[in-house]
N, C-alpha and C positions, 0 to 999 in steps of 0.2 A: 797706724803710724805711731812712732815710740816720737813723742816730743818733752822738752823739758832740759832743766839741766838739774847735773846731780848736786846736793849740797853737801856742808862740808869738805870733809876729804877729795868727796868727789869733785869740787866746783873746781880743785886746784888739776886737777887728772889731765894730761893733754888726750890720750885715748880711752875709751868706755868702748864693751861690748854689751851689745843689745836683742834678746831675744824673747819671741813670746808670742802668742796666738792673736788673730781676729776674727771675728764671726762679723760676715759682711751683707746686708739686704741687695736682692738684684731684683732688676726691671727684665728678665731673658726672655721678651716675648715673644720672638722669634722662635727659642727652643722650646716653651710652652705651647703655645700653637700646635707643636709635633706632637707631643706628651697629651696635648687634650685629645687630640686625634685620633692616638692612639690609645688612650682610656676609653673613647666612644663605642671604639671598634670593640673592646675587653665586654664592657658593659652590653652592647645590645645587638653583636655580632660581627662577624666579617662578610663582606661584599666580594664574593665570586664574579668572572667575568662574564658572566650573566646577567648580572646585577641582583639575585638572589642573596638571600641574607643565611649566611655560616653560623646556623648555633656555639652561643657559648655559655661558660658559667665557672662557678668558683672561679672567679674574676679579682685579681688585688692590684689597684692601678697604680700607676706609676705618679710619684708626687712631682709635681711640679719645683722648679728650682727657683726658690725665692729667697736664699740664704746660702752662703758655703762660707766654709771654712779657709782657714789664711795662718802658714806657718812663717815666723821670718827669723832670721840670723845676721846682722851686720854690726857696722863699727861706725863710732862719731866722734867728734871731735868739736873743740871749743873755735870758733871761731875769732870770737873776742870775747867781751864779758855780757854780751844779750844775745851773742848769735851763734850757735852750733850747725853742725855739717852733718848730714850720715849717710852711708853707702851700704844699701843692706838688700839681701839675696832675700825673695818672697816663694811660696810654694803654694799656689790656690787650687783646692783638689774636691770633686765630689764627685758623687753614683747616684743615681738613682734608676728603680726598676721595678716592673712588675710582672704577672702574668695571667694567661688563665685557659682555663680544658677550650679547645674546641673540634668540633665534628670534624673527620678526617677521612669516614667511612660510614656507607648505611642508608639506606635512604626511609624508614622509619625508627622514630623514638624509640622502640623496642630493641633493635639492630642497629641503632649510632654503634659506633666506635670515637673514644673521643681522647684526643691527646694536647698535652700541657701546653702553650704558645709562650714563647720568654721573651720579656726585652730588659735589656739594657743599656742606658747611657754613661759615662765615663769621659772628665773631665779632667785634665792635667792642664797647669802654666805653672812655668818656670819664669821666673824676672827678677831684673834689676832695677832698684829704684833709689833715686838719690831725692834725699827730704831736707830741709832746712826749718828749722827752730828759732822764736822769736822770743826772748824768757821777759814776762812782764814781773815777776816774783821771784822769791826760793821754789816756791811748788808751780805754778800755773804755767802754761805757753802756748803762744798758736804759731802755727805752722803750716807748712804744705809741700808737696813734691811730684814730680813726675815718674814713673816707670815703664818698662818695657818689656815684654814676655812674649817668651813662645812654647808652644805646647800641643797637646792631639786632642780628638775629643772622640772617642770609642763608640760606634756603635756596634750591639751586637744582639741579633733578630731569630731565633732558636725555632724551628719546629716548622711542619710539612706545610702551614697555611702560609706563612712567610714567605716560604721558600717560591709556594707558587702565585704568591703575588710580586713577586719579584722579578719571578719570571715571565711571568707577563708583559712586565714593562709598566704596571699600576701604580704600582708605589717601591720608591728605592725604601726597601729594608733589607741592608747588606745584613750579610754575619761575620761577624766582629771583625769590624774595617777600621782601621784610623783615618780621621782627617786633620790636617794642617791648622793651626790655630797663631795667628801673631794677634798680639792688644799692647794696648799703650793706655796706661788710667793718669788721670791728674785727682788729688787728693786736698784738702783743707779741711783744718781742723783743731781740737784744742787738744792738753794734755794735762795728766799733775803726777805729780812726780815725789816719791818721798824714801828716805831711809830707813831699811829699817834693821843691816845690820854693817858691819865697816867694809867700806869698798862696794855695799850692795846698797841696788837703791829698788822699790816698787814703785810701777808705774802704769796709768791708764790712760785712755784716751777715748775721745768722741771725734771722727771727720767724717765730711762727704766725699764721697768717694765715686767718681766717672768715670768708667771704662769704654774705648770700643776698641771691638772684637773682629776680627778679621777672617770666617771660617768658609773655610774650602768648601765645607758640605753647602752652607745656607746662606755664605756672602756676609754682608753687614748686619752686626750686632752690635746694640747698646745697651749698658746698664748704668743704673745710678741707685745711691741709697745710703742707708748711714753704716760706717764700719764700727764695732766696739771690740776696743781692744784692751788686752791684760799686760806685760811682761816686766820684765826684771832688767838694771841694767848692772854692769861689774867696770867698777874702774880701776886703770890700772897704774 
């Protein structure tokens, strides 16, 4: 969340544009849960519908999502002289993936045959979030706001073990399907805000940040954590 208001030149500005990065903590244990599951399987084999265990090895697992990144681009305005408005587009995006050989043919170590198993996840939101700023200073402010997104969340599951545990009906690991993602986060938090050259100002912030997640694949999702963020603001 970009809070604060600009000084100087900029305190008098009725419009600022606002742009800049956050790196967010998430609680996804729901898609963790998937991710450990399927690092188990990487690590100490795949389960045939036998119940046999599928050799594997040179195994790289898939990290877990406890952090993503956060682009945003929008516009604010003075509301009076302690209280400003913003309306700003957010872009929350990450990947994660891994993989590893396993048996595919052979039935002794000598005569395996052993091919690569891929996964990966992929996450898109797109949102709109309107924030309100509360200026106790020239630099300080707390704040908060609501937003709204929508976006897919990609899976995609590569190679012969996959495919025939899928087909079984064991386990859905599609190859590379989209699903449906709507979330709605509420945010609180402080900011400081300083210039540092005309019409520009640099600015950070600290808030808590609550999301749920609405996903086709897995149903209800929640997260919560701290967001930190950087950006710049221009007024005009």
């Amino acid at each position: 969340m970009i809070v604060g208001l600009a000084a100087g030149n900029a305190a008098a500005s009725e419009w600022e544009a606002v742009g800049g990065l956050a790196i967010t903590e998430t609680t996804l244990d729901v898609w963790n849960d998937v991710i450990d599951d399927l690092n188990y399987s990487f690590e100490n084999g795949f389960k045939n519908e036998s119940g046999s265990v599928i050799p594997t090895r040179n195994e790289e697992e898939v990290d877990n999502i406890d952090r993503v990144p956060m682009l945003y681009l929008g516009a604010r305005k003075e509301i009076n002289d302690k209280w400003t408005g913003e309306l700003r587009y957010e872009y929350i995006f990450g990947t994660v993936e891994g993989e590893a050989e396993a048996v595919i043919a052979g039935n002794t170590p000598a005569d395996f045959v052993w091919q690569k198993q891929e996964a990966k996840i992929d996450v898109k939101l797109h949102g709109i979030t309107a924030l309100a700023d509360y200026q106790f200073n020239d630099r300080w402010t707390v704040g908060g706001g609501i937003g709204f997104y929508k976006g897919t969340k990609n899976k995609d599951f590569e190679g012969a073990i996959f495919q025939a545990i899928n087909a079984s009906g064991a386990k859905v690991t599609p190859d590379d399907k989209d699903f449906d993602l709507d979330a709605v986060s509420y945010r609180l938090g402080v900011g400081y805000e300083k210039p540092f050259a005309e019409n520009w100002d640099f600015n950070a912030n600290l808030d808590y940040l609550y999301m749920e997640i609405d996903d086709e694949d897995d149903g209800n999702i929640y997260s919560n954590g701290f967001s930190y963020g950087v950006g710049v603001t221009y007024s005009f």
